[in-house]
C-alpha positions in Angstrom: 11.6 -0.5 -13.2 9.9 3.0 -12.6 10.6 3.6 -16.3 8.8 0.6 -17.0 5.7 1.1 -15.1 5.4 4.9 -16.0 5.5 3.9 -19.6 1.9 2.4 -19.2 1.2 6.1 -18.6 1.8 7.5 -21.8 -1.0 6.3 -24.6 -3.2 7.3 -21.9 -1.9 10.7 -20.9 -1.6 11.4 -25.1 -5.1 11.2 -25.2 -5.9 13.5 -23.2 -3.4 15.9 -23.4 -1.8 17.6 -26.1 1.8 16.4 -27.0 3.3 19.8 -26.4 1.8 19.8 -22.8 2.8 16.8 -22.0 6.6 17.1 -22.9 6.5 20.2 -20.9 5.2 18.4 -17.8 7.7 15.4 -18.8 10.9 16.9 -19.4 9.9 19.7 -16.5 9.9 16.7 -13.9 13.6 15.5 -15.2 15.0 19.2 -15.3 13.7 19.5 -11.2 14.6 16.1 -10.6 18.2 17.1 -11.8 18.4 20.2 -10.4 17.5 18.9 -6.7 19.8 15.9 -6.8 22.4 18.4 -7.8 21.8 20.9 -4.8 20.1 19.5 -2.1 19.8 16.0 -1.9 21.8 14.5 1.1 20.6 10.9 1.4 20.4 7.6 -0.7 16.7 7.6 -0.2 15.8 11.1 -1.3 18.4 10.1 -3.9 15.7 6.7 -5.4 13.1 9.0 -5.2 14.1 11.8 -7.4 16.8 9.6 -9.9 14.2 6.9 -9.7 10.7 7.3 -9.3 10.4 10.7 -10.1 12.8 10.6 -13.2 11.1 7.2 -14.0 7.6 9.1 -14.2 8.8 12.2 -16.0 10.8 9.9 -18.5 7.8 7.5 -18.8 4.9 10.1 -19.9 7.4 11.2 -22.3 8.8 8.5 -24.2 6.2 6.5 -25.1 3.6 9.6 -25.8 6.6 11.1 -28.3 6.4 7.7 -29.7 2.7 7.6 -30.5 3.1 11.5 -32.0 5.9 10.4 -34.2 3.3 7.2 -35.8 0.9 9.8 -37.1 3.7 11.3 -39.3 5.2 8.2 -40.7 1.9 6.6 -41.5 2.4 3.1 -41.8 6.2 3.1 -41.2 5.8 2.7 -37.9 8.9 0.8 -37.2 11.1 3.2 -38.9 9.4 6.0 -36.7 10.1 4.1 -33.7 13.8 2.9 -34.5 14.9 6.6 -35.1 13.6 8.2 -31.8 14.8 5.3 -29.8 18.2 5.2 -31.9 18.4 8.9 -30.3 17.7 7.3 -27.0 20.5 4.9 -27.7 23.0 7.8 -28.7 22.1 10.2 -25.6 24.5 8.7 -23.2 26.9 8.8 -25.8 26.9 12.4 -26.3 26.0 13.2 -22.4 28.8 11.4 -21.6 31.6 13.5 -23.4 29.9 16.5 -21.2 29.9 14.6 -17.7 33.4 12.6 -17.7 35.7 16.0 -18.4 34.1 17.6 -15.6 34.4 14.4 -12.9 38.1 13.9 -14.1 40.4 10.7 -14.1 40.7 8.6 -11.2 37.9 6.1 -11.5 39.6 3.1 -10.4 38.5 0.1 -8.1 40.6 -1.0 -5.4 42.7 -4.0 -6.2 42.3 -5.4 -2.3 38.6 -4.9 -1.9 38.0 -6.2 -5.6 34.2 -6.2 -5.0 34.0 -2.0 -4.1 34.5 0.5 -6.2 36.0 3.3 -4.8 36.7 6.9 -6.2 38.8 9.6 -5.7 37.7 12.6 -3.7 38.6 14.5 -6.2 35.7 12.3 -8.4 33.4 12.7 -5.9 33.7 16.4 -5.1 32.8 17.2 -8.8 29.9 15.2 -9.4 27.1 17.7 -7.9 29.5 20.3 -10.7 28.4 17.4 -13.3 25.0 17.3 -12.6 24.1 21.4 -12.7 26.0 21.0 -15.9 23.9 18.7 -17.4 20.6 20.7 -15.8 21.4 23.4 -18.2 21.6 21.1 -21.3 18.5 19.3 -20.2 17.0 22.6 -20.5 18.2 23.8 -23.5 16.3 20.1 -25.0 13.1 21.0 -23.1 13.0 24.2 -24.4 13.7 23.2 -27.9 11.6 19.8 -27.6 8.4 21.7 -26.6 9.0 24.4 -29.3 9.0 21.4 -32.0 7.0 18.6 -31.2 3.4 19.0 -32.1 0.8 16.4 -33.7 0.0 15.9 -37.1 -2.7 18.3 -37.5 -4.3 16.3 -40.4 -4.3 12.9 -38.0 -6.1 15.6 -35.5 -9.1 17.2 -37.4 -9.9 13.9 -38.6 -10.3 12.8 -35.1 -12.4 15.3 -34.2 -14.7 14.9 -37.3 -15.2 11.5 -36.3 -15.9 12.0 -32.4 -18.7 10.7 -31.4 -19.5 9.9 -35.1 -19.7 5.7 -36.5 -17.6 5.4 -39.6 -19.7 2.7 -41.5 -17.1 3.3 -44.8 -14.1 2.8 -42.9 -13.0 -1.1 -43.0 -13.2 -2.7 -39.3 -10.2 -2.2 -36.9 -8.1 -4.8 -35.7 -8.2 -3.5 -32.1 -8.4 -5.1 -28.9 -9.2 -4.3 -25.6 -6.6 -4.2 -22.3 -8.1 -7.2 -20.7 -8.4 -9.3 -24.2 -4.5 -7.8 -24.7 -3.7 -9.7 -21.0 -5.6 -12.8 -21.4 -4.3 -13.2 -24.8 -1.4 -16.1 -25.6 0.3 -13.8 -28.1 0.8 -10.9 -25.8 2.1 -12.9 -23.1 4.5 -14.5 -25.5 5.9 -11.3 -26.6 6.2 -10.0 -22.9 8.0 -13.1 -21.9 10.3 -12.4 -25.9 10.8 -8.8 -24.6 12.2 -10.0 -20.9 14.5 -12.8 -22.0 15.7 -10.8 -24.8 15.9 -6.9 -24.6 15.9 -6.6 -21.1 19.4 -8.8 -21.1 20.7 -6.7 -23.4 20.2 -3.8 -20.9 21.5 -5.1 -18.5 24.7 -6.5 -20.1 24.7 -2.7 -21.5 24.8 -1.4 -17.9 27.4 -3.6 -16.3 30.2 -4.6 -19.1 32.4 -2.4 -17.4 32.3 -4.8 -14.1 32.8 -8.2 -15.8 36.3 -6.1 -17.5 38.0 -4.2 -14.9 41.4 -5.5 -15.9 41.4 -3.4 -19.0 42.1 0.5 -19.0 38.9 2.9 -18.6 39.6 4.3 -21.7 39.2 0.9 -23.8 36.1 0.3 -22.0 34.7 3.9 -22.6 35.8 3.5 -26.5 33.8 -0.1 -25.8 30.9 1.6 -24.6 30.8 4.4 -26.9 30.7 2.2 -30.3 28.3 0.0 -28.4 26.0 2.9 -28.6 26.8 4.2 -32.0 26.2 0.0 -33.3 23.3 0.2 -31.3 21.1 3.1 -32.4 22.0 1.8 -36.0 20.5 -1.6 -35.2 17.5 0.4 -34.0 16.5 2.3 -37.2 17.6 -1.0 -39.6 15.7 -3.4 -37.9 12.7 -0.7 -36.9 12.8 -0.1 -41.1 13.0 -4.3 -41.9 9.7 -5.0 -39.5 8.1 -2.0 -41.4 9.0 -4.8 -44.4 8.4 -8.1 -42.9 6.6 -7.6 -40.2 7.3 -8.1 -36.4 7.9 -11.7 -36.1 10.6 -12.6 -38.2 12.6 -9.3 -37.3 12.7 -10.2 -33.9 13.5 -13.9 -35.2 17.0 -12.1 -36.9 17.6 -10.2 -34.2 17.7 -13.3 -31.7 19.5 -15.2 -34.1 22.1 -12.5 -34.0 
């Protein structure tokens, strides 16, 4: 939900800031965020606020200003630009994970008489604070290397600033719309309502197939959840390429058909 609302955050933070700065503040707020959870956090609250709000807003300034810096390289393949940097989003868990489940160990079972609480291993438990300085370190070695290489397209840039302040009578008109025509628009709110029923089950069927299986072994379900991802970022970058094709609508149609 955090993620959600901090998203809003990004087209307007990218124009302000430059890309660079703003994957720096971004990626900054996850590293701490880590970091404290790690060392000093001792309570469930102080845990919402840094895994959840905190990473929400770091994670939100970044993902959808990336986004937007990624559009002015691919011109008008936006949807191909989009489906490979959220087909890396899709695979991240994948490859975090093989870094965070050798450290915590085996022993993640639920108990058979309380069927409805999962409990772990202190042995699990013990190691998880070990997990999460682990994966500080590789969050830094991406910040470091994510601010050294991101940048805008500088032709998309000078042309923006030779047009400041400046009315482009040559230019044919935009197809724009305001944030208040966007809301009190019957297409926008259908599309909302598309991206609710439809991606947001996904996620969530994503999150929890481990629960609705807990008769099979964890490592069938890992294997599960590990080609999930790998089927997933591909479905990303082909269906982000086919709406570069033929347009929004009837990808999405395919993709709830499927």
């Amino acid at each position: 939900m955090c993620i959600a609302v901090f998203n809003m955050l990004g087209p307007i933070i990218f124009k302000l800031l430059n890309i660079k700065i703003i994957v720096l503040i971004g990626l900054g707020i996850l590293v701490a965020c880590i970091a404290v959870v790690a060392n000093y956090v001792k309570s469930f609250v102080m845990l919402e606020v840094f895994m959840c709000v905190l990473m929400g807003l770091g994670m939100g300034l970044v993902y959808t200003s990336v986004m937007m810096s990624a559009w002015q390289w691919f011109g008008e393949r936006r949807g191909l630009a989009s489906g490979i940097l959220m087909a890396g989003y899709a695979l991240g868990p994948l490859i975090l994970s093989s870094i965070s489940l050798p450290i915590l160990g085996k022993g993640g079972i639920i108990n058979p008489k309380i069927p409805k609480l999962d409990f772990y291993p202190q042995s699990v438990t013990d190691n998880v604070p070990k997990m999460y300085n682990t994966l500080m370190y590789v969050w830094i070695g991406i910040w470091i290397f994510a601010v050294l290489l991101v940048h805008e397209n500088p032709e998309v840039k000078i042309n923006k600033q030779r047009n400041a302040g400046k009315e482009n009578t040559t230019a044919p008109p935009e197809n724009k719309v305001t944030v208040k025509e966007a809301l009190t628009s019957k297409s926008f709110w259908i599309i909302w309502f598309m991206c609710l029923f439809g991606v947001a089950f996904g996620l969530w069927i994503s999150g929890l197939f481990k629960a609705f299986n807990t008769h099979l072994p964890a490592s069938v379900l890992n294997t599960a959840g590990q080609l999930g991802f790998i089927f997933n970022a591909v479905g990303r970058v082909s269906f982000g390429a086919l709406s570069d094709k033929i347009g929004f609508k009837k990808t999405y149609l395919i993709v709830m058909v499927l």
